[in-house]
C-alpha positions, 0 to 999 in steps of 0.5 A: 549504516542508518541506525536500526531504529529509522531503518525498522520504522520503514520497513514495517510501514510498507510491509503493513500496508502490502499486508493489509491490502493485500488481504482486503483485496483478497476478498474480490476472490470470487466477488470480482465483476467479471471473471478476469478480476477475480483472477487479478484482484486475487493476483496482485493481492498475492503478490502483495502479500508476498512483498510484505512477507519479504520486508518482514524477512528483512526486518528479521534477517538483517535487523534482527525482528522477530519471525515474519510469520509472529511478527504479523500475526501476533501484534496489538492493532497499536503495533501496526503502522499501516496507513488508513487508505489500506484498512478501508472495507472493499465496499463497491468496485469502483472505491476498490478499484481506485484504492488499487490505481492510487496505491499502486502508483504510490508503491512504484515510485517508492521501490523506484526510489529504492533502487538508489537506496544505501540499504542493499535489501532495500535495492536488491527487493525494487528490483524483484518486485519491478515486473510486478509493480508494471503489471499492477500500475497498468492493470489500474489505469487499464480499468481507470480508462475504461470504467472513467469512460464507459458512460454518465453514470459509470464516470460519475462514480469513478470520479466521486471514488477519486474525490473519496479516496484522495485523501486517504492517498495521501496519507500513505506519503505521513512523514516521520518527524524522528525517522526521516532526516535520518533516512534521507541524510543516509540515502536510505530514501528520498522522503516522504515529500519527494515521493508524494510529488513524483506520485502526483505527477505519475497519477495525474496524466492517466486521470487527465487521460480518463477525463477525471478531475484531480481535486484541488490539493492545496485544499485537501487535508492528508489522512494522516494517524495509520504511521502513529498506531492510530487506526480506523474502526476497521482494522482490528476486525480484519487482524481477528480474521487474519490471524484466526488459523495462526492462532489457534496454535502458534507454535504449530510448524505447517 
């Protein structure tokens, strides 16, 4: 079996960035433009959070990691490997909105990936999550359609929401120069690469669609640091507020 050490790096990577913006979505509860988004937004967030909680099981069941519940509540802002895109406050609906189209393309053709995967709870999680990630990729391109072409200024801001968060998309596909080759020489996973190209063939005709102009990519720069432990001035206030019940008793039993 691929060696603990690349297995762990990937799993916390993903389970970071579901945890994360599962919790950033969550602040939409109540917050949504109207009343079908805040039940979406509060949907998707949990079942984000809940893919997270199972990665983080895995990491403790298989690979012998600490407590989910420890292990995501309880670690310096360093130990997290999240990407940035998944940090950034909510800030209006449509930067949210489009986090939530680009994420979400780029987490489906990931567990795609993992459905082949030499790792069983890598292939047993893809297909568990499946029903979920179809309803989350069609709500996203749904609102994308609509908002991208419901009038001048309504496009305007999805399209400056697009030039915005590209980059920060990007970043969710860093590699890892000590992980990957191993990962990939063991069939865990195809690679970071791989996988940033199927997302940009996934997203582009749905942007196509919206009449939205995907920027240049040869010219952007990918947001990288979020793998390294390197994080935006956002993250640890948004650790504080996560973890503020857990820690008022750790060894508390709920």
């Amino acid at each position: 079996m691929t060696n603990h050490a690349a297995l762990t790096d990937l799993i916390i990577k993903m389970a970071d960035d579901e945890l994360i913006l599962g919790h950033r979505n969550s602040e939409w509860t109540g917050l949504g433009p109207v009343m079908e988004e805040d039940i979406a937004f509060s949907s998707m967030a949990q079942d984000k959070i809940g893919h997270a909680w199972a990665l983080y099981r895995t990491l403790h069941e298989d690979l012998g990691g600490e407590d989910p519940d420890r292990f995501a509540f309880m670690r310096p802002e360093k130990a997290f490997k999240c990407a940035h895109l998944t940090e950034m406050p909510n800030g209006e609906y449509d930067f949210s909105l489009m986090r939530h189209f680009l994420f979400d393309h780029a987490e489906t053709v990931r567990y795609e990936s993992l459905q082949e995967s030499s790792f069983e709870p890598f292939r047993l999680l893809s297909k568990k999550v499946k029903g979920e990630l179809k309803y989350h990729t069609l709500h996203a391109n749904a609102w994308i359609m609509q908002l991208s072409t419901a009038g001048e200024e309504s496009y305007i801001r999805m399209q400056a929401a697009l030039n915005h968060s590209i980059a920060l998309a990007a970043g969710v596909f860093e590699p890892s120069a000590e992980h990957e080759a191993t990962l990939i020489a063991d069939k865990v996973y195809p690679g970071e690469a791989v996988l940033y190209q199927r997302w940009l063939d996934r997203i582009y005709p749905v942007l196509v669609k919206a009449s939205l102009n995907m920027p240049d990519i040869s010219a952007i720069t990918p947001v990288y640091g979020g793998r390294q432990g390197f994080h935006t001035e956002y993250l640890q206030p948004l650790l504080t507020e996560m973890g503020e019940v857990f820690n008022l008793d750790t060894e508390a039993r709920w």
